[in-house]
Backbone bond lengths (Angstrom), bond angles and torsions (degrees), N, CA, C in turn:
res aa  C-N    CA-C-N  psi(-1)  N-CA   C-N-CA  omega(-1)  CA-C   N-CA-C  phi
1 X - - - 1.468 - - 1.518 109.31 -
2 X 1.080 120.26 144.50 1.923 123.37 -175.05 1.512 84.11 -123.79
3 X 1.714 111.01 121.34 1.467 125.03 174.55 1.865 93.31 -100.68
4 X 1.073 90.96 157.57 1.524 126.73 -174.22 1.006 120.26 -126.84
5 X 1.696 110.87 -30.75 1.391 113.65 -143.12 1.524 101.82 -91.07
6 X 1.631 106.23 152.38 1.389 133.76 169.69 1.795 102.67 -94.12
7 X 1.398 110.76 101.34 1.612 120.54 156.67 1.567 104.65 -46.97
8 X 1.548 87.73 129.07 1.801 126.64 167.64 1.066 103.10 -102.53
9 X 1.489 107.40 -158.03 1.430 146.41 176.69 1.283 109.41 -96.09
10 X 1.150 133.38 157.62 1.605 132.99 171.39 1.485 108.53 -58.08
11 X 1.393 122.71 128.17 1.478 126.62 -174.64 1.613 108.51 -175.65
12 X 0.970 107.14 -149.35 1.803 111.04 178.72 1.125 114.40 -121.61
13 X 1.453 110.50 135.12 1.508 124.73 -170.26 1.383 103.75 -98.02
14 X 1.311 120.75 130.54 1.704 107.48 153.68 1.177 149.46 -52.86
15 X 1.674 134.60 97.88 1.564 103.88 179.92 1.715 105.33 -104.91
16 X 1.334 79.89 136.00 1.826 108.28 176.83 1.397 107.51 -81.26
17 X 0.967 133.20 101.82 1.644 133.35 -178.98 1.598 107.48 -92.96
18 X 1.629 118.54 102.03 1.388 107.48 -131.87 1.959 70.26 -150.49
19 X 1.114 147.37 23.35 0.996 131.38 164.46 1.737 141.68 -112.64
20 X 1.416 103.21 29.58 1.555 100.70 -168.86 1.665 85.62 -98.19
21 X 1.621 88.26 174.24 1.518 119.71 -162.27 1.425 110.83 -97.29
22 X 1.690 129.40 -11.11 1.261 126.79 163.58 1.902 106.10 83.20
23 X 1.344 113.40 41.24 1.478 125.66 -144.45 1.936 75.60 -58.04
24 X 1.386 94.14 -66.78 1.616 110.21 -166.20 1.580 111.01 -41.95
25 X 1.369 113.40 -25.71 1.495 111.25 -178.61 1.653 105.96 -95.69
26 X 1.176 124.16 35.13 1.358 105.03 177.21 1.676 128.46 78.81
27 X 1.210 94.09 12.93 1.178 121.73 179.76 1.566 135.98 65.66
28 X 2.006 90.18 26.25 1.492 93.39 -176.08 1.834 103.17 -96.34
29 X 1.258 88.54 150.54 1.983 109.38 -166.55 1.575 102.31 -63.28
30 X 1.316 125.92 112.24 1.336 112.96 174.11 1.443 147.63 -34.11
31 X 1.419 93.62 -25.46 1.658 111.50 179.11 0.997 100.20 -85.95
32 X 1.385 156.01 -17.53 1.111 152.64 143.81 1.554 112.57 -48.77
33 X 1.241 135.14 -83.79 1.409 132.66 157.12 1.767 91.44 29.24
34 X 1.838 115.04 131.12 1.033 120.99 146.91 1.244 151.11 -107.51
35 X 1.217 138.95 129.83 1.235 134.02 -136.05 1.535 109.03 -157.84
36 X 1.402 107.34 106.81 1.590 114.87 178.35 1.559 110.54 52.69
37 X 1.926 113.14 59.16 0.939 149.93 -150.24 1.308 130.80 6.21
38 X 1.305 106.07 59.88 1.928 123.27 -162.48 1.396 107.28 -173.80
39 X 1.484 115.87 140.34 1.619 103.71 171.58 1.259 108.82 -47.10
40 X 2.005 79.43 172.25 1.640 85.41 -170.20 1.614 113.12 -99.20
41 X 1.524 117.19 21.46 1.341 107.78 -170.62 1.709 76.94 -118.98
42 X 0.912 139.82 -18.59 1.706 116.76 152.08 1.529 117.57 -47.74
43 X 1.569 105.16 -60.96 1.571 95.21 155.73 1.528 136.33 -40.47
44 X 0.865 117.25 -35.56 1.537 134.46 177.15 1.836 100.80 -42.29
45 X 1.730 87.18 -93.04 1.650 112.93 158.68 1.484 108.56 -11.64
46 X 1.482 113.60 -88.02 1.863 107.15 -169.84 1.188 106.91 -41.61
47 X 1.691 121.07 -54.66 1.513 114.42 -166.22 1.898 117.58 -51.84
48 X 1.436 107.88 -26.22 1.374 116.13 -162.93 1.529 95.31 -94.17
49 X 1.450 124.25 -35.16 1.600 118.98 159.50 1.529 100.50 -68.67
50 X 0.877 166.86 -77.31 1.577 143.82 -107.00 2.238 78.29 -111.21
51 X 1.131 133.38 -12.20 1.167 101.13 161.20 1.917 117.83 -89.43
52 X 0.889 124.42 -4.88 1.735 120.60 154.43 1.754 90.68 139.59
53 X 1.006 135.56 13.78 1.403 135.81 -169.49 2.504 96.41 -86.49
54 X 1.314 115.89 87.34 1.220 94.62 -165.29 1.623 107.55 -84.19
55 X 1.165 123.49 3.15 1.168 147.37 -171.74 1.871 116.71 -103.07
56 X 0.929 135.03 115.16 1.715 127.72 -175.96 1.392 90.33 -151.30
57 X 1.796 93.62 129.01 1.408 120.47 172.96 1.736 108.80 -115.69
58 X 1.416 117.85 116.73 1.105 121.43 -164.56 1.604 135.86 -101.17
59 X 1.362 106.81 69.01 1.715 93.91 -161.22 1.712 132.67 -90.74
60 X 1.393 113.62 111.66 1.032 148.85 -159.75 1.641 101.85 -83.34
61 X 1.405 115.48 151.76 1.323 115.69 176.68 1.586 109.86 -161.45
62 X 1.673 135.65 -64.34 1.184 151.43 -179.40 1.546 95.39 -71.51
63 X 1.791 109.81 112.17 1.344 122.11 -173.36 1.346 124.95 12.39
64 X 1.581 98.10 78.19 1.701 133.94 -170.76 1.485 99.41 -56.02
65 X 1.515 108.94 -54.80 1.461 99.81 -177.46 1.451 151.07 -72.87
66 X 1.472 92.04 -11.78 1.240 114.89 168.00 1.629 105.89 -85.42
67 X 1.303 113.69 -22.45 1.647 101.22 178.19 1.607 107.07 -80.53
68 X 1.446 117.13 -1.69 1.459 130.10 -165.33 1.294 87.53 -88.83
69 X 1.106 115.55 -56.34 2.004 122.75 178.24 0.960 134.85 -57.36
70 X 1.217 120.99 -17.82 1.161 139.19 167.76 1.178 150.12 -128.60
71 X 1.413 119.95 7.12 1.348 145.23 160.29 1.136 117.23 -121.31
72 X 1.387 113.41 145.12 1.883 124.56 -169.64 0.779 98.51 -89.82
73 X 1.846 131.58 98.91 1.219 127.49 146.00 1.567 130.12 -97.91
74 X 0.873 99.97 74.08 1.684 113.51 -179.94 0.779 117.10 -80.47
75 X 1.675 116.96 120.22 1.703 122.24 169.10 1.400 94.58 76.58
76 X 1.496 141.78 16.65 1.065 129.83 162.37 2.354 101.84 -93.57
77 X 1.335 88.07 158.89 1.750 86.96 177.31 1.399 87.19 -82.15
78 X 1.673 139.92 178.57 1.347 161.60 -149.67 1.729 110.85 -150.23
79 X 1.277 122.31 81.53 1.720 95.05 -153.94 1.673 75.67 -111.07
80 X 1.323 129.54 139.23 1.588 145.18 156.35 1.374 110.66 -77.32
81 X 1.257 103.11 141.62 1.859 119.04 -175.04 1.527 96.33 -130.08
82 X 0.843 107.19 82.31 1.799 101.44 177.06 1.396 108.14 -79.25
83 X 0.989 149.99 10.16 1.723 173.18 178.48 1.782 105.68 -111.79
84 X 1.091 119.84 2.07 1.537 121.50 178.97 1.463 125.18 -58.28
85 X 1.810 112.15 -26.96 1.361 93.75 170.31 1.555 108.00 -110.76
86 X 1.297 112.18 40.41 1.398 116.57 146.28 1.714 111.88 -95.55
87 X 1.101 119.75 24.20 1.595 113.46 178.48 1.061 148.14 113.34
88 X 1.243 152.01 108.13 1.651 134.07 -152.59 1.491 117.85 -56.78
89 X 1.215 119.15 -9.09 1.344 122.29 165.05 1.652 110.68 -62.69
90 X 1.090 108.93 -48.50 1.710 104.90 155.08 1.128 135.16 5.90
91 X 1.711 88.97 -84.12 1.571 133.67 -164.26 1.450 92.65 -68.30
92 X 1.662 124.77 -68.76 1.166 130.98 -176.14 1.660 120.17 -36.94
93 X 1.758 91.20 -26.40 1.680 85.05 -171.02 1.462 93.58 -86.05
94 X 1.235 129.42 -47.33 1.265 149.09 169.08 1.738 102.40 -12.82
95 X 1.209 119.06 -67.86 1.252 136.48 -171.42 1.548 125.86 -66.12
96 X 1.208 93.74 -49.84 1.712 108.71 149.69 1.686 118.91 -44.18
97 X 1.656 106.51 -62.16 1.327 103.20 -169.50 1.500 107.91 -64.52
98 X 1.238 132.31 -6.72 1.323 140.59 -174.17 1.722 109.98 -87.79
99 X 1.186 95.16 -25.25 1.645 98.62 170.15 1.984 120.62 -93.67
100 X 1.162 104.83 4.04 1.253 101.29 -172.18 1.874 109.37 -102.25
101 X 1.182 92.52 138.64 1.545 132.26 -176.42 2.004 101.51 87.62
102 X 1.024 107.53 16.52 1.978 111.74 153.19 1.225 123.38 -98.16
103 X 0.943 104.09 160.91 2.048 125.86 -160.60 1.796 90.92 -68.84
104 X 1.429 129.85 -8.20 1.116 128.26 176.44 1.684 108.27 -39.52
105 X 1.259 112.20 122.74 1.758 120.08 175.92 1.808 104.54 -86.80
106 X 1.294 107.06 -46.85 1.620 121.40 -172.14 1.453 104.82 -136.84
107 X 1.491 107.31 149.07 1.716 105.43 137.39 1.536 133.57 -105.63
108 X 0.727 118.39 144.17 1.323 129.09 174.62 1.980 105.99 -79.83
109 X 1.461 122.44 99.28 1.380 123.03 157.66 1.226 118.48 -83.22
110 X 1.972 97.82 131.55 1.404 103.25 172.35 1.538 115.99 -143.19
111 X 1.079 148.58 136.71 1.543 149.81 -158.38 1.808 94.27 -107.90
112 X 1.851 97.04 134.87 1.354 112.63 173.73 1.616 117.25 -63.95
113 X 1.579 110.70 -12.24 1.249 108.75 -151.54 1.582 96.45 -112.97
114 X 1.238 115.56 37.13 1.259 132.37 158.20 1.932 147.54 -125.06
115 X 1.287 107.57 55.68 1.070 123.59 -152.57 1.783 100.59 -54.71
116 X 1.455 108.50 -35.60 1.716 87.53 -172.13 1.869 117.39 -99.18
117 X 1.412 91.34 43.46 1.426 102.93 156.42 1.368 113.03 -121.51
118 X 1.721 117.26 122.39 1.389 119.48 -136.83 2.063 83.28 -122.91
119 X 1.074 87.14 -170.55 1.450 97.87 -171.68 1.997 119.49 -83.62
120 X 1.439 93.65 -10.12 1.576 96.84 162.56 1.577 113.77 -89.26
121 X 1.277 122.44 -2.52 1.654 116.60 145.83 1.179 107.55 -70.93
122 X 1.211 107.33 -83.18 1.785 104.03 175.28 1.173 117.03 16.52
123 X 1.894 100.99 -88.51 1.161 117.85 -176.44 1.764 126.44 -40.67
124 X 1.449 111.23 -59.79 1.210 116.41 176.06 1.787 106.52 -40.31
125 X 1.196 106.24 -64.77 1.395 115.88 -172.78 1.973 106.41 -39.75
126 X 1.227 95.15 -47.79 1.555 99.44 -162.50 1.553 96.51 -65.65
127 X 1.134 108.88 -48.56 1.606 113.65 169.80 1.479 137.85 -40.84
128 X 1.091 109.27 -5.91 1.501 129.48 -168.58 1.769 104.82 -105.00
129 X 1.409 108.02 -21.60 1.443 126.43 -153.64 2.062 79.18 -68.29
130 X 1.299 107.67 143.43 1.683 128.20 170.65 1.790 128.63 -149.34
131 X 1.743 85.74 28.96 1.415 104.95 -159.72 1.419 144.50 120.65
132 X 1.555 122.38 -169.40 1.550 103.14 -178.18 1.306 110.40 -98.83
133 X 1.599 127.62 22.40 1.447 130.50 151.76 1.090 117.98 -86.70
134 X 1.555 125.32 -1.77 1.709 116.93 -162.77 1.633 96.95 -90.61
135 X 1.654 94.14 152.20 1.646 105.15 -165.59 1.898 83.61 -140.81
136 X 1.338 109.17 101.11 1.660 111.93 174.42 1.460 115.39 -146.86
137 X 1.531 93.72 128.89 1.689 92.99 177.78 1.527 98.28 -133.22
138 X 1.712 100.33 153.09 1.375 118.82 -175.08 1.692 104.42 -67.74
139 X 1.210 125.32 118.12 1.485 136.77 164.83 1.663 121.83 -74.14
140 X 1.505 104.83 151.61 1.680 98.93 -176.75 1.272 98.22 -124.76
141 X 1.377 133.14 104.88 1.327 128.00 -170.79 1.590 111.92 37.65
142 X 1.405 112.15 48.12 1.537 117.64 152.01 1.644 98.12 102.85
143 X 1.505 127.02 5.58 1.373 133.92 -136.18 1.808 78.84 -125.49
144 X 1.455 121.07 120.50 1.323 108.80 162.48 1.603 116.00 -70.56
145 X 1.905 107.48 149.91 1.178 101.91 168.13 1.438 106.10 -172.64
146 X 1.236 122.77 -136.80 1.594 104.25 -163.42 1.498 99.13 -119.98
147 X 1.586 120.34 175.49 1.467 109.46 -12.76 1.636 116.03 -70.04
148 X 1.715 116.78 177.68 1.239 123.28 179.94 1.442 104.84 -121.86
149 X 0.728 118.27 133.92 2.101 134.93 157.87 1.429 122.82 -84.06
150 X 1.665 124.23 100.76 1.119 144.82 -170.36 1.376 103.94 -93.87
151 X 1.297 154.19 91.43 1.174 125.06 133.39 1.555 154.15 -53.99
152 X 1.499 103.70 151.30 1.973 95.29 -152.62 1.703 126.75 -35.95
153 X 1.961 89.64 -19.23 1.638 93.09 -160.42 1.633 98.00 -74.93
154 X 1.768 126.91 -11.65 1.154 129.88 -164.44 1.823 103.27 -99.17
155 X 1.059 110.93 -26.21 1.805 120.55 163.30 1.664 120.18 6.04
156 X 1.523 87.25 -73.39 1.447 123.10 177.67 1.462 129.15 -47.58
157 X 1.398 94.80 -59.39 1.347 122.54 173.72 1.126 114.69 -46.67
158 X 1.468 108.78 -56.98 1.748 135.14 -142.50 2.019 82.91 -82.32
159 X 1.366 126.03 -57.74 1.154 127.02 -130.19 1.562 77.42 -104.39
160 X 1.089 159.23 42.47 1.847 166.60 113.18 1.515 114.45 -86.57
161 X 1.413 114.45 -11.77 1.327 107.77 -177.94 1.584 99.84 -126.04
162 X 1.176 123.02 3.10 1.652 124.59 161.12 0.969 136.11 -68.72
163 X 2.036 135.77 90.93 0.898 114.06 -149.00 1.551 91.74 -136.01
164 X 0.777 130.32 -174.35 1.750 147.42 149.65 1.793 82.64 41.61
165 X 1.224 115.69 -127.75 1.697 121.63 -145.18 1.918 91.73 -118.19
166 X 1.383 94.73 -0.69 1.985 87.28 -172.01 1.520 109.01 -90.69
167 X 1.802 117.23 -14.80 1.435 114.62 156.01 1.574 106.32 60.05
168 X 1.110 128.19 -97.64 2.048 112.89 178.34 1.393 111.54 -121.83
169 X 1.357 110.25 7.74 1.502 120.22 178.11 1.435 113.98 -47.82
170 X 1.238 126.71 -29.27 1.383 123.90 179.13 1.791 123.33 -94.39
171 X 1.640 99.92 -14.86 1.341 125.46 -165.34 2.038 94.38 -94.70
172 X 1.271 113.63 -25.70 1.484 113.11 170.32 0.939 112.83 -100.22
173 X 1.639 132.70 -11.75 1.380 107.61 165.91 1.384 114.84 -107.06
174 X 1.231 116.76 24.42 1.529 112.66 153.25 1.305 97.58 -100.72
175 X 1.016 135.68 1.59 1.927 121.07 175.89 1.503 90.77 -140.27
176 X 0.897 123.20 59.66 1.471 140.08 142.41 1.493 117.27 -48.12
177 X 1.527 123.41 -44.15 1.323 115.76 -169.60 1.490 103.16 -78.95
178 X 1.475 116.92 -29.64 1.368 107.52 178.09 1.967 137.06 -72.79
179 X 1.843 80.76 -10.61 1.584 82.65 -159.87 1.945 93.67 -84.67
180 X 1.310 95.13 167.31 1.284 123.07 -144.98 2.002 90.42 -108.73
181 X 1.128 121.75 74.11 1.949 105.64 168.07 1.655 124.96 -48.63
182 X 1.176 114.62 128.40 1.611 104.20 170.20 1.461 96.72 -125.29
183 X 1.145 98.44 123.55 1.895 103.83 -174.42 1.476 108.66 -97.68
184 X 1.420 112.50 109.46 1.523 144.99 168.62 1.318 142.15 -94.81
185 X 1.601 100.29 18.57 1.836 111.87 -179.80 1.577 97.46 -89.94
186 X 1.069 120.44 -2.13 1.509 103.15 160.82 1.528 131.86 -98.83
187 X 1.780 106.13 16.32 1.214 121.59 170.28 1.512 107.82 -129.32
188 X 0.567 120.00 -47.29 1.948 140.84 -173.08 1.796 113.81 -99.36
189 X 1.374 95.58 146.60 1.324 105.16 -178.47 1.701 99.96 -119.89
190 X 1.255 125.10 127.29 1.507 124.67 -174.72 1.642 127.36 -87.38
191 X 1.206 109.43 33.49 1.482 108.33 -159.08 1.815 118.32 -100.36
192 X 1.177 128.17 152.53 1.463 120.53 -163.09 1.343 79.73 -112.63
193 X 1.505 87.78 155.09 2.054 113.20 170.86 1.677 105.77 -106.18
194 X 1.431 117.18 80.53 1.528 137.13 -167.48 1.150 104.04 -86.18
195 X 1.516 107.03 -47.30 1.595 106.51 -150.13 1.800 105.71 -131.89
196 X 1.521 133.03 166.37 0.986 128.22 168.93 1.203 111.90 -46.47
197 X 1.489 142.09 -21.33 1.121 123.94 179.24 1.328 137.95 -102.36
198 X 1.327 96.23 -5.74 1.420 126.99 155.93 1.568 120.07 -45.35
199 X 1.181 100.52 -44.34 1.625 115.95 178.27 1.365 119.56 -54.64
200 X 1.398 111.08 4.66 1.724 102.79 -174.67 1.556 95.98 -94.39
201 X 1.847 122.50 -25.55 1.123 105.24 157.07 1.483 144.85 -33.62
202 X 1.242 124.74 -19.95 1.537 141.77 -146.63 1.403 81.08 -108.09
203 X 1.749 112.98 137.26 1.226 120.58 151.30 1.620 144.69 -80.22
C-alpha cells in the first residue's frame, strides 16, 4: 500500500472502488477510461473531494501500475486488490481492510464507473453520516444506489458477506430497516460505463 494520507479527526474516509478490468470493454481498466481529458478515476477522486470527503482511499487492481503512471493520485491512500477479477466484493473488502486500526468512524463507497454521480450526491450522502452506526445510501427515485455510507460498527458485517460482484448487497438487505435513503435523482444520474456503448457517456 503507498500512504499519502494526512491524519484527521475521526470522520469518513472515502473508498474509491476503482479496480475492475473493463472485461466488456475490451479489456481496458476503468480507471483508465477518459473523461473530461484525464482518467476517469481522477475524476472519481475530485468528485469525492469537492463533495466534503477530505480523505480518499483508492483501490486499484486491473494494471495497477499503469493506473499509478498515469493518473494523479495525490494524497490519495493506494490500497492493491490482487483478487480483483474475482469481483468488487474484493475490492470492497480490500478497502475496508485499509481502514482498520484508524480514527475512521465510516466509509463513504463510491464506484469509478460512474461518472454522472457528481459531488452534490456525495454531499447529501456524507451529510446523513451520525456515526459508526450510520447505514446510508444515495437513492434514485426510491431505487438504492451509490454512493453508500458504512459505519465502523457495519465493517464486519459488510466485509463476510462480500462476495463475487454483489459487494454489500446482501449485508443491506438484511439491515434494511436500519439503512438510511437519501434520494439524489434530482442531482445525479446513476449509470455504469459496462459496455462499448456506454462510452458515449464520457466526455
Amino acid at each position: 500500500m503507498t500512504t499519502h494520507e494526512t491524519t484527521g479527526g475521526a470522520g469518513v474516509v472515502a473508498l474509491l472502488l476503482a479496480a475492475g478490468g473493463g472485461r466488456r470493454l475490451g479489456g481496458r481498466p476503468k480507471a483508465l477510461l477518459r473523461h473530461r481529458g484525464r482518467p476517469l478515476v481522477e475524476h472519481a477522486v475530485r468528485v469525492l473531494r469537492e463533495g466534503g470527503c477530505a480523505r480518499v482511499h483508492v483501490v486499484l487492481g486491473a494494471q495497477a501500475d499503469e493506473v499509478r503512471a498515469r493518473a494523479d493520485l495525490t494524497d490519495c491512500v493506494l490500497v492493491d486488490n490482487p483478487e480483483w477479477e474475482q469481483g468488487m466484493g474484493t475490492s470492497l473488502r480490500a478497502g475496508l481492510e485499509s481502514l482498520a486500526g484508524s480514527d475512521a468512524g465510516a466509509a463513504l463507497v463510491s464506484l469509478v464507473d460512474q461518472p454522472g454521480i457528481g459531488p452534490e450526491a456525495v454531499a447529501r450522502v456524507l451529510g446523513a453520516y451520525a456515526g459508526e452506526q450510520s447505514l446510508v445510501s444515495a437513492a434514485y427515485d426510491g431505487v438504492r444506489g451509490h454512493p453508500v455510507l458504512f459505519g465502523a460498527a457495519h465493517w464486519a458485517g459488510i466485509a463476510a458477506t462480500a462476495t463475487g460482484d454483489r459487494g454489500a448487497r446482501a449485508y443491506l438487505r438484511d439491515h434494511a430497516q436500519a439503512l438510511t435513503l437519501v434520494e439524489c435523482a434530482d442531482v445525479a444520474r446513476p449509470f455504469d460505463i459496462d459496455t462499448e456503448a456506454d462510452l458515449v457517456h464520457l466526455e
